[in-house]
C-alpha positions in Angstrom: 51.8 124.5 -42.5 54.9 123.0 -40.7 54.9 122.2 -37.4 58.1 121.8 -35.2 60.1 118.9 -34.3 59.1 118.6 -30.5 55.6 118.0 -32.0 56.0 115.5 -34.2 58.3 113.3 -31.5 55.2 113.6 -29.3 52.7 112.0 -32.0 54.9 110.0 -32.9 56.1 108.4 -29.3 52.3 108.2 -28.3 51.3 106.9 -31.7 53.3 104.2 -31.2 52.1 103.5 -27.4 48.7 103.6 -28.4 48.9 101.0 -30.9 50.7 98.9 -28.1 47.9 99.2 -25.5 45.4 97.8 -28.7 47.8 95.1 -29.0 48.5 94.3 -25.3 44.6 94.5 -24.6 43.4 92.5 -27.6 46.4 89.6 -26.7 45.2 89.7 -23.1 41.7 89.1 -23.6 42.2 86.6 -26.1 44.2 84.9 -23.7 42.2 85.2 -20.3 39.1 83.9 -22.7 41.1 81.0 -23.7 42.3 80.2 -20.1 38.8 80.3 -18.5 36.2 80.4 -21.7 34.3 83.2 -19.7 32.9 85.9 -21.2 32.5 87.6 -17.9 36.4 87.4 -17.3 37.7 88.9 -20.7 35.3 91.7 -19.8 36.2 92.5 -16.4 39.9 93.5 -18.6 38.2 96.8 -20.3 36.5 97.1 -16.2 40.2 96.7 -14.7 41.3 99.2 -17.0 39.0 101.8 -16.8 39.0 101.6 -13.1 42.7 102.2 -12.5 43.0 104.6 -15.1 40.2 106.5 -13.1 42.5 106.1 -10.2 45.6 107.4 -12.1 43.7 110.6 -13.1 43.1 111.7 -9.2 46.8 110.6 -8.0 48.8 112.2 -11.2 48.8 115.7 -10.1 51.1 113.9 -7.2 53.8 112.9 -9.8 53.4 116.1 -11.5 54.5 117.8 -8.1 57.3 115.4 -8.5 59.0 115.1 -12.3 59.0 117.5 -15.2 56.4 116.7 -18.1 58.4 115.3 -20.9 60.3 112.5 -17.9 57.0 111.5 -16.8 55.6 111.0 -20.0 58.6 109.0 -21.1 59.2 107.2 -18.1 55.3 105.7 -18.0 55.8 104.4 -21.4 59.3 103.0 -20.4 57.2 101.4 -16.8 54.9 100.1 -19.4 57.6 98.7 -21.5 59.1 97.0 -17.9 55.8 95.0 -16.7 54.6 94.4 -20.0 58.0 92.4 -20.2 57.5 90.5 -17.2 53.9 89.3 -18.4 56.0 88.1 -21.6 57.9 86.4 -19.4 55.4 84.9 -17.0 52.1 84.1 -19.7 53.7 80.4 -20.2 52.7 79.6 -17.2 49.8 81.0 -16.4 46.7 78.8 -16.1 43.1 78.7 -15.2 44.6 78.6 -11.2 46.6 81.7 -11.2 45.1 84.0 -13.8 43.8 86.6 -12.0 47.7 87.7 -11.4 47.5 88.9 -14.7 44.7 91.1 -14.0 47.3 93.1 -11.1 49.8 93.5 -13.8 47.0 94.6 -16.6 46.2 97.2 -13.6 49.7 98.6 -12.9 49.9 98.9 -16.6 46.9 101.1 -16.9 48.0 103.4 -13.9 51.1 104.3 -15.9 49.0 104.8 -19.0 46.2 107.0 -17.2 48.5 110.0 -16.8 49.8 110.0 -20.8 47.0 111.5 -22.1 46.6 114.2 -19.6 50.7 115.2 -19.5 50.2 115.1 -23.3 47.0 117.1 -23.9 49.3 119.5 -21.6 52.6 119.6 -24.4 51.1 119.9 -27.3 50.0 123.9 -26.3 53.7 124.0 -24.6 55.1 122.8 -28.4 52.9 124.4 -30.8 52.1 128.0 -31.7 48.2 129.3 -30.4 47.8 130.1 -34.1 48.6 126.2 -34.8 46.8 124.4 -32.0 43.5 123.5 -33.7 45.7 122.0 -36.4 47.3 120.5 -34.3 44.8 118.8 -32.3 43.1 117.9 -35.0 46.2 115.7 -36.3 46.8 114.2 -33.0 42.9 112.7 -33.1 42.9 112.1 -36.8 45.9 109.6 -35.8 44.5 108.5 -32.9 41.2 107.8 -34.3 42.9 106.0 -37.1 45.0 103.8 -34.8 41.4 103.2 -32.8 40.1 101.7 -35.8 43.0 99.8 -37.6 44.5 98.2 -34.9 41.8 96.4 -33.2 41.6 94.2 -36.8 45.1 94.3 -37.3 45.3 92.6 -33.6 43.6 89.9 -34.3 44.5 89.5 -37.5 48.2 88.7 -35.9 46.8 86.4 -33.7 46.7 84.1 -36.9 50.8 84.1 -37.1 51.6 84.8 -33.7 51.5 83.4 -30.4 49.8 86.1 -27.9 52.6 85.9 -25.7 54.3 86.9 -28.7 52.0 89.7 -29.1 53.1 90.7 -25.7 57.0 91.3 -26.9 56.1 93.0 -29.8 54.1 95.5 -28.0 57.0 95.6 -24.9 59.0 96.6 -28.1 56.4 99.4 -29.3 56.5 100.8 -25.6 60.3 100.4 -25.5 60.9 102.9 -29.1 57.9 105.0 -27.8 59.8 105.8 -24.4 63.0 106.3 -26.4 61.2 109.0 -28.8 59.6 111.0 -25.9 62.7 110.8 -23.9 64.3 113.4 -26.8 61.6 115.9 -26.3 62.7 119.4 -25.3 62.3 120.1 -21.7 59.6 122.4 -20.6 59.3 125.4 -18.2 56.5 123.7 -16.3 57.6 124.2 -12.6 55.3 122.5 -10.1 54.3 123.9 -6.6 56.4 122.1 -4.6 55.5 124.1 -1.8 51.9 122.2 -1.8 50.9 119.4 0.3 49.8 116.1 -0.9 45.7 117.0 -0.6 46.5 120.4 -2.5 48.5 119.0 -5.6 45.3 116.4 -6.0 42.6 119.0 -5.7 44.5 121.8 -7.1 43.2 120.9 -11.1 39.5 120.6 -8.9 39.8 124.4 -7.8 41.1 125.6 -10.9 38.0 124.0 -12.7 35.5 125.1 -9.8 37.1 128.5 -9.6 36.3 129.1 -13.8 33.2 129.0 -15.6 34.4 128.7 -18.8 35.5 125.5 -17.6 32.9 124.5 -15.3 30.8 124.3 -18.4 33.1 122.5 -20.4 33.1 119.9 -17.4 29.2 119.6 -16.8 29.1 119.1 -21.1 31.7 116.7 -20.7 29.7 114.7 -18.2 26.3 114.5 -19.9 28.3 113.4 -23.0 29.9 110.9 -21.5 26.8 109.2 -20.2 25.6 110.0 -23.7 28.4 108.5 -25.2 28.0 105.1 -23.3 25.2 104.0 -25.4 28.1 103.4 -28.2 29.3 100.0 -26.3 29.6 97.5 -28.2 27.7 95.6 -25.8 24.4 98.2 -26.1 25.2 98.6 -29.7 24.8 95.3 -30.6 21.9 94.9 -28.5 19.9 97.6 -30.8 21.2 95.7 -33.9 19.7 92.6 -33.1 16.3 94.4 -31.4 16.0 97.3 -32.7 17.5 96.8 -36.4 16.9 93.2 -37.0 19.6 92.3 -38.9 22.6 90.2 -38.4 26.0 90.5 -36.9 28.1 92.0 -39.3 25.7 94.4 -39.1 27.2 95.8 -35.5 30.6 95.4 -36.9 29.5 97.7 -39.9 27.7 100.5 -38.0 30.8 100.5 -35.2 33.1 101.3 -37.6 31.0 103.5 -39.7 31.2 105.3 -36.6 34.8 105.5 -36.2 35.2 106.3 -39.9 32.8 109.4 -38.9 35.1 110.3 -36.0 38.0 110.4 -38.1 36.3 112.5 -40.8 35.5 115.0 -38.2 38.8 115.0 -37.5 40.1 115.8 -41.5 37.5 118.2 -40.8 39.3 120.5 -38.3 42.2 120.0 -40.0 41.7 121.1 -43.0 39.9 123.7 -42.5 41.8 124.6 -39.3 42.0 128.6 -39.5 38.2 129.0 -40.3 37.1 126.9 -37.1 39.3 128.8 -34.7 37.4 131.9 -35.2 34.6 130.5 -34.5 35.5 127.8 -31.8 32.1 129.0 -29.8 29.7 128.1 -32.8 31.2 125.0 -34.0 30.8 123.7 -30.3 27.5 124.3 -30.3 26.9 123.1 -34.0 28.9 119.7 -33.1 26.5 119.1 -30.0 23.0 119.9 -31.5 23.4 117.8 -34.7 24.7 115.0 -32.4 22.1 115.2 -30.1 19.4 115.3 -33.5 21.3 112.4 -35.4 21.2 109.9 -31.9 17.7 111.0 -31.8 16.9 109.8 -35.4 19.1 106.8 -35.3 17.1 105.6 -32.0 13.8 105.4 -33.8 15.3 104.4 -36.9 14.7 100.6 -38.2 16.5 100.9 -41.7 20.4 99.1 -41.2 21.9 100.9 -43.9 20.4 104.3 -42.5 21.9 103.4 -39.5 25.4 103.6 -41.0 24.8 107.6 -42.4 23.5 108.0 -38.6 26.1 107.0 -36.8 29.0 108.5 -39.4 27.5 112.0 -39.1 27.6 111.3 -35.1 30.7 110.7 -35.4 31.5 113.4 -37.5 29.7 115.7 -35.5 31.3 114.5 -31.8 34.5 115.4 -33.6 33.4 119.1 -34.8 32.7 119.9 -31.0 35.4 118.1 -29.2 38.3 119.4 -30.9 37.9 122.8 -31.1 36.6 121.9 -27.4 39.7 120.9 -26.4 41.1 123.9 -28.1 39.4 125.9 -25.9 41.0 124.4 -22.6 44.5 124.6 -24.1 44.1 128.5 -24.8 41.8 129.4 -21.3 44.0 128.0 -18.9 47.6 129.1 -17.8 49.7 126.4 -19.2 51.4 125.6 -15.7 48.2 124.5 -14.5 47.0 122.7 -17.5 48.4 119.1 -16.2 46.5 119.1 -13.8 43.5 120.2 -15.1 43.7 117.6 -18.1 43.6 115.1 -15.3 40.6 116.4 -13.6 38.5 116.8 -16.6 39.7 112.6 -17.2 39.0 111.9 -13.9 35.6 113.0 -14.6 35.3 111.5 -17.8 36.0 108.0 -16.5 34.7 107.6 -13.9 31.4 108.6 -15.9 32.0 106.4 -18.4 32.1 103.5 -16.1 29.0 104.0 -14.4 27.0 105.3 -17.1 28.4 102.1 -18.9 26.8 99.8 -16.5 23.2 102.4 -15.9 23.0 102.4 -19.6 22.9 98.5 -19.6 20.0 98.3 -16.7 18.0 101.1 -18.6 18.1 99.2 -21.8 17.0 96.1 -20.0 13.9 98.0 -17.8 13.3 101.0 -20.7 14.0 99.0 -23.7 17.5 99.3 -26.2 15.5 102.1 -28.2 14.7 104.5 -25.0 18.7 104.6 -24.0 19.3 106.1 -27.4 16.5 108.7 -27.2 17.8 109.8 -24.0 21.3 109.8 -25.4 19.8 112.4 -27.6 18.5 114.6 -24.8 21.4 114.7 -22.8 23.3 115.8 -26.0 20.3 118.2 -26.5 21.4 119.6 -23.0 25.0 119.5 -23.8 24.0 122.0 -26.6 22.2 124.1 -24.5 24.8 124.2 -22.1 26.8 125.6 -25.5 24.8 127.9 -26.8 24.3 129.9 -23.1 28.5 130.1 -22.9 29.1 131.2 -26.6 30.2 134.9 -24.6 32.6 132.6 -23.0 34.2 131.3 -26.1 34.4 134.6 -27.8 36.7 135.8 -25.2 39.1 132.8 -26.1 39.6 133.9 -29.8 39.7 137.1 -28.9 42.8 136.4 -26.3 
């Protein structure tokens, strides 16, 4: 099946700005490590980032109020392109004195990027056919997931020819072609409220959520499996490698990716067989959550290292079978002139989760031990099923729409 021109501009801008942010973050970090030799400062980048992208999720409804869809995407990507420049321009002399300027510009850069994935989520129903949206979704993560997992080796791997700074231009020139792609997308029929004050265009995605309980579901799931999720760090992760599993480094690198590689075969998953899953959206929800929840179980009390890779593929695998047609979900329930805004409530939720589950996760491990953060992984992902399973009338109604 073929899907339309407006569609493929959008993976392909985004594409393109995701593999940037890899490249900016994995230059940056490399740098601020070599400036100061601190740990502690190269990971306070992923803790700036996560922060202000929290921030961007609450205030993005504002700009919504403000620009149509397809300028706003466009225009953060060329905002992106603007201060990543000026970093270019400024690394050389930067030092172990005046460093932390660079963590204000990896900020700003992260506000512009919080509201890309929220405006996008938002197109792709706008673009593609109902009958097409599973497939599509479950293109846009098999590329995403695939750009997750490449790039991160292929940024380092540059490091060996190139200067980080130049890192920096190539990636001002990734954002630069992405902005130019999106800027060609058809305009949309999205017409904000302009009539709403300042308080009502942030909240407005918080009402719409509150006021739904197909959706207040979706965002209570979406909360226990993001403190689930957390115990995937690498930090935690290679914490139960060394404890739990015994065995060496290479070790965390293998069972990471043989996560990932999961991920994206969840993805092929729901798009290949694309039609089947979106009449029964409901089930494979549930089916995603439940086998999550019992491989996360098993691989916590596991001690085997090469089990540990089948675990943590078929977690991935199954995260993927429930998110997508998840997300599906969302894109078909809501009206699409208030999906923005929903899309950045729902991420508003997720990250700030994420970041403090990140850091709870890290304390339990230390009182509970690395093994009992995985177990209660599991339960939460237990409940996330549960949650599932009581809403499948919920879902029904959505393929039946």
């Amino acid at each position: 099946m073929k899907l339309n021109r407006n569609f493929n501009l959008l993976l392909t801008g985004q594409s393109l700005a995701n593999i940037g942010d890899i490249l900016y973050i994995v230059g940056i970090i490399y740098t601020i490590f070599e400036w100061t030799g601190s740990a502690t400062a190269a990971a306070f980048v992923p803790f700036i980032i996560t922060g202000s992208m929290f921030i961007s999720n609450t205030l993005t409804p504002l700009l919504m109020g403000r620009f149509n869809l397809k300028w706003l995407l466009a225009g953060s990507q060329l905002g992106k392109t603007v201060i990543l420049m000026a970093l270019a321009f400024w690394m050389p002399q930067l030092s172990t004195s005046n460093y932390a300027g660079a963590f204000v510009i990896i900020s700003f850069i992260a506000l512009l990027d919080g509201c890309a994935n929220p405006v996008t989520r938002s197109l792709i129903p706008i673009y593609v056919k109902k009958d097409l949206l599973l497939k599509a979704n479950g293109i846009t993560e098999t590329v995403t997931q695939l750009i997750q997992t490449a790039m991160w080796f292929v940024g380092s791997s540059l490091l060996i020819w190139l200067t980080a700074n130049n890192l920096m231009w190539l990636t001002a020139g990734l954002f630069l072609l992405s902005s130019i792609l999106l800027s060609g997308l058809d305009s949309v029929d999205f017409t904000p409220a302009k009539q709403q004050g300042t308080w009502q265009q942030i909240t407005s995605g918080w009402k719409t959520v509150l006021a739904s309980p197909l959706l207040k579901r979706i965002a209570f799931m979406d909360v226990l499996e993001t403190i689930a999720g957390s115990v995937w760090i690498a930090a935690i992760l290679y914490v139960f490698v060394s404890e739990a599993l015994g065995a060496s480094e290479k070790w965390w690198g293998f069972i990471n990716g043989s996560f990932f590689l999961g991920v994206i075969a969840g993805s092929l998953v729901c798009l290949w067989f694309s039609a089947w899953i979106h009449q029964k959206l409901g089930p494979m929800i549930f089916f995603g959550a439940i086998f999550s929840s019992l491989a996360t179980l098993f691989f916590g009390i596991n001690s085997v290292p090469v089990l540990a890779l089948l675990l943590s593929f078929l977690v991935g695998i199954f995260s993927q079978l429930k998110n997508i047609p998840q997300q599906t979900v969302i894109q078909t329930s809501v009206a699409k002139a208030e999906l923005p805004t929903v899309f950045t409530t729902l991420g508003a939720i997720g990250t700030g989760t994420f970041g403090v589950a990140s850091l709870l996760m890290g304390v339990l491990a230390d009182v509970f031990g690395i093994r009992a953060v995985f177990m209660l992984s599991g339960l939460l992902l237990v409940g996330v099923s549960l949650i599932a399973f009581t809403g499948l009338v919920y879902f029904r109604k959505i393929v039946q729409l």
